[in-house]
N, C-alpha and C positions, 0 to 999 in steps of 0.2 A: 410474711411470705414474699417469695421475690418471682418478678413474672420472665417472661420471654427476653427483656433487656436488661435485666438485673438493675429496675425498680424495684423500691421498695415501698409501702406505706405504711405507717404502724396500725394504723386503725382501719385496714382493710384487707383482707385476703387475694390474694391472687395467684389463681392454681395454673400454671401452663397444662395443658397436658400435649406430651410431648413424650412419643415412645422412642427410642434411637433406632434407625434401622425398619421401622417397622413398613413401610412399604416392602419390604424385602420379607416381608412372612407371609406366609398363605394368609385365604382370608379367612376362613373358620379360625385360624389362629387370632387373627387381628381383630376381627369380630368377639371372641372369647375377651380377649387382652382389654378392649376398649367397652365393653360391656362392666367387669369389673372395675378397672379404672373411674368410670363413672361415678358407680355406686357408692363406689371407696372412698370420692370425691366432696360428695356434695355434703355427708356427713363432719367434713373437717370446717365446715361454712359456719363462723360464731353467731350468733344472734345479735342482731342491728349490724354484721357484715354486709359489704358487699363485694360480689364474686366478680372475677369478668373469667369467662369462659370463649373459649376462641373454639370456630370451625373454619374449617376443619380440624380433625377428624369428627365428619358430621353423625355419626350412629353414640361416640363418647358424649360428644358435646349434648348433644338432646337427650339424651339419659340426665346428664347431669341438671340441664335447666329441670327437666321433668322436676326431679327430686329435690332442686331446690323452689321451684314453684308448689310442690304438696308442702312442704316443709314450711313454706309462707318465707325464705329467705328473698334477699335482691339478689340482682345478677344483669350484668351488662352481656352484650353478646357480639363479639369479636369477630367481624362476620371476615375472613380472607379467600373465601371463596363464594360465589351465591349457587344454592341447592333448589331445588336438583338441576339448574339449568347444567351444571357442569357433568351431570347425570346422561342428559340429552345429548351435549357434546361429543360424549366417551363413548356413545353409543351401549350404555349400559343399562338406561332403563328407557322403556317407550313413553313418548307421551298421549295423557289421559287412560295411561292403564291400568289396574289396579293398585300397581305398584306407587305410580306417581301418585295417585289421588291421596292415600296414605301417606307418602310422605310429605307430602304436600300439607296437607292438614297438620301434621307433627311439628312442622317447619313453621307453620302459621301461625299455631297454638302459642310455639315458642319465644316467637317472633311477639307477641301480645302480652307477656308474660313478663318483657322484660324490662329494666326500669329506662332502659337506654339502648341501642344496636349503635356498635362501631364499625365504618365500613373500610377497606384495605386502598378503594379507588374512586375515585367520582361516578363512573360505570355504576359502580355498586350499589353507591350511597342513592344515586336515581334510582335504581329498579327498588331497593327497598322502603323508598320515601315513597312509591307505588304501591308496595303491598303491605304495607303496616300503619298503623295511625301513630304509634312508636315515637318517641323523639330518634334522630337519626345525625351522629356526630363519623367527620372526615378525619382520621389519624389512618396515612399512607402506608404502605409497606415502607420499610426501614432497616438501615443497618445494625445491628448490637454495637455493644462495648469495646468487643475481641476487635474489631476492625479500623487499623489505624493507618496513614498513609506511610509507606516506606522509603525508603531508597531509589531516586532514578534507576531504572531499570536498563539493561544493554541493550539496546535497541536495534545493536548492528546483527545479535545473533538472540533476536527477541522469542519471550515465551508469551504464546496466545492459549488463553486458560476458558473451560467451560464445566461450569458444575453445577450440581441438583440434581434432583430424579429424574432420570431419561424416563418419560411417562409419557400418559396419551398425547399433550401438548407440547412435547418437547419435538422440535426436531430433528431427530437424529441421523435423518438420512443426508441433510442438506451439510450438516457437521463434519461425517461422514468424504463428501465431496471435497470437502472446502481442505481437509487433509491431505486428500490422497491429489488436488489440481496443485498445492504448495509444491507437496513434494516433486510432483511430475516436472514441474518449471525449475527444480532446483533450487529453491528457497533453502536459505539457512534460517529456517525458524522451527522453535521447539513447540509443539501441540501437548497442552497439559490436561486433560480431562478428568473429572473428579465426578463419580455418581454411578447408579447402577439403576436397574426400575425393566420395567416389560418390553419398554420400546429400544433398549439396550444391543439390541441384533446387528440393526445398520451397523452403528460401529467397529464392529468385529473385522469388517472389509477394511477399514483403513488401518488396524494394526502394524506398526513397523518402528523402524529408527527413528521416528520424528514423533512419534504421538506417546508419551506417556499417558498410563490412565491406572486410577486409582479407582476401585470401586467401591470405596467408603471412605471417608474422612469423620471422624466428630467433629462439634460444632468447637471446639478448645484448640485442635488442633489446625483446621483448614484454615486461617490465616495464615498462618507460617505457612503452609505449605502452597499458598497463592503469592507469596510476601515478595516473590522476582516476577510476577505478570506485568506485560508491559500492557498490555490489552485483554480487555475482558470481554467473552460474545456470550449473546443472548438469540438460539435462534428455537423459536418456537411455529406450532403449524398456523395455517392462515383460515380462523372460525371468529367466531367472533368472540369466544370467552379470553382470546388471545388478544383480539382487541382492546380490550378494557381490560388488559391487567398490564402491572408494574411489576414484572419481575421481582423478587427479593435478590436471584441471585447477581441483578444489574445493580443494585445498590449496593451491596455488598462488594463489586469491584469502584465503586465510586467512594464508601469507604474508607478503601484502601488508597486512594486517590488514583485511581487508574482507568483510562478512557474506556469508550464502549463501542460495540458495535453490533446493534439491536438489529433483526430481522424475524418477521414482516416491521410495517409498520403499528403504533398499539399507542396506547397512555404513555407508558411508560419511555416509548418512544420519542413521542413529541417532547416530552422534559430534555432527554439528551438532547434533541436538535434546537426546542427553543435557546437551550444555553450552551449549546459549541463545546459539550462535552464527548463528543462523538460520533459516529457516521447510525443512521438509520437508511437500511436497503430494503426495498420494496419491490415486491415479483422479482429477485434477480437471481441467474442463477450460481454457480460455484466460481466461475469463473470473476466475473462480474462481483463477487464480495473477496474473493484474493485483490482483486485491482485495487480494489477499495480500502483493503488491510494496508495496501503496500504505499499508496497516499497516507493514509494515516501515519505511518513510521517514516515517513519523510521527515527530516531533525527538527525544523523551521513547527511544522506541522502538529509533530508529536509535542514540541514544546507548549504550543500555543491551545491543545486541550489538555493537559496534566493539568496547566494554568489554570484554567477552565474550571477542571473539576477538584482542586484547591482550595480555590474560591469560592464554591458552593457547595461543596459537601457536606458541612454541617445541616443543612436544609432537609439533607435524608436520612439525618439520623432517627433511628428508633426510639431512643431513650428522651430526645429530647421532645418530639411529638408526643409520648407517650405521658413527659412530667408535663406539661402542658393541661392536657384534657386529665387527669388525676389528680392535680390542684382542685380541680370543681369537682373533686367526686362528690365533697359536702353539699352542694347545690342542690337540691330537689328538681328533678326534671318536670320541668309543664307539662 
């Protein structure tokens, strides 16, 4: 079986589950969809396998541990988001409610169950070194295969590229801004947006000549179609699940070899600014991150982080964090 980065391992199973699009469906839809998916799932698990199962999506993935815990199979647990704190966030379930105690207990059950928990962030890997007695191993979020560095990009008539699920933590209002103050000053830059999701609306106001946007790409084709970004942004709201994460979609421009500019500040932030791969802006508003774009595309400047993120970008790749800790699957955990 081959997982999320096109590993492989002959002597172990690894199911991504991964629906295309499926933020984009209702949710009794998705709920149905990942309910089956589950069950369908755990049955494909050999005896003396072991699974690694990634949450999200958190209602698939717990079905699935369920069933392969009755089953008596193993199972690592890929944790890239922690539950239900991102629950509380979204403002979707309350805390200490019925709701939460149950899932809570599901989540813990889970968490107890499994022979191993992988965490996406160091964030992560603390809150769950907290609630599980579990062994608990660090493999970051990470680029795939598909993402390879390109061509010097034009930088005189540069494309600034922003993708993933416009979702609860994206923000798209500040995106939004950051379009419509380019264009007002005159800038000859192209805005390239890829993604679709709930919080999808802001955007709609910056439509015009400068903002291309795609509301879906697949994962085979969005390389190419980022493969001239001269800059990649990341701008998410300011809570604290924002905090401790690492973007996928900021590694994924790094990648490609191409700089960043993360807002708020987060994890994943400090990596770019500890290594001079890009600008991190903190409370600042549209005006204040175009300033900041336009320092960056300075010739001298843009040179000296392409360089940058050249230099280190193998450090965020997926496949190879992942061949890593996969070597020791034979390991028996303590």
């Amino acid at each position: 079986m081959v997982n999320q980065y096109g590993l492989t391992t002959p002597s172990r199973a690894l199911l991504p589950i991964d629906a295309p699009r499926a933020n984009q469906r209702s949710l009794p839809e998705r709920v149905l969809r990942e309910l089956w998916a589950g069950l369908s799932m755990a049955w494909r698990i050999p005896r003396g396998g072991t699974a690694i199962v990634g949450m999200p999506p958190v209602v698939t993935a717990l079905l699935v541990c369920s069933a392969l815990r009755i089953l008596r199979r193993r199972y690592w647990l890929d944790v890239r988001d922690l539950y239900p704190d991102v629950l509380f966030a979204a403002g979707v379930l309350a805390k200490n409610s019925l709701g939460d105690r149950a899932l809570r207990f599901w989540i813990e059950w889970t968490y107890e169950g499994a022979e191993r928990l992988v965490a996406a962030t160091e964030d992560i890997a603390k809150r769950l070194e907290r609630r599980t007695s579990r062994p608990v191993s660090l493999v970051r979020n990470g680029f795939g295969g598909r993402f390879a560095p390109h061509a010097m990009p034009d930088i005189s008539i540069p494309i600034l590229s922003s993708h993933g699920t416009l979702g609860r933590f994206q923000n798209s209002e500040l995106l939004a801004e950051v379009v419509l103050e380019a264009r007002r000053r005159g800038l000859p830059w192209k805005f390239l947006v890829i993604g679709d999701g709930p919080n999808a609306a802001p955007l709609s106001a910056a439509e015009g000549p400068t903002l291309t946007w795609h509301r879906f790409a697949s994962q085979e084709t969005l390389p190419h179609i980022l493969s001239e970004t001269a800059i990649g942004m990341s701008f998410r709201t300011r809570d604290e699940i924002s905090a401790g994460s690492i973007p996928v979609r900021m590694l994924e421009y790094l990648g490609l070899g191409v700089p960043v500019l993360v807002h708020p500040d987060s994890e994943g932030g400090a990596e770019i600014a500890a290594n001079s791969m890009g600008e991190v802006v903190d409370d600042a508003d549209a005006g204040e991150i175009v300033d900041r774009l336009q320092q960056m595309l300075e010739p001298k400047r843009y040179e000296a982080l392409r360089r940058a993120v050249l230099e280190r970008r193998d450090n965020y790749s997926g496949p190879s964090q992942w061949a890593e800790l996969l070597a020791n699957l034979h390991r028996p955990a303590k």
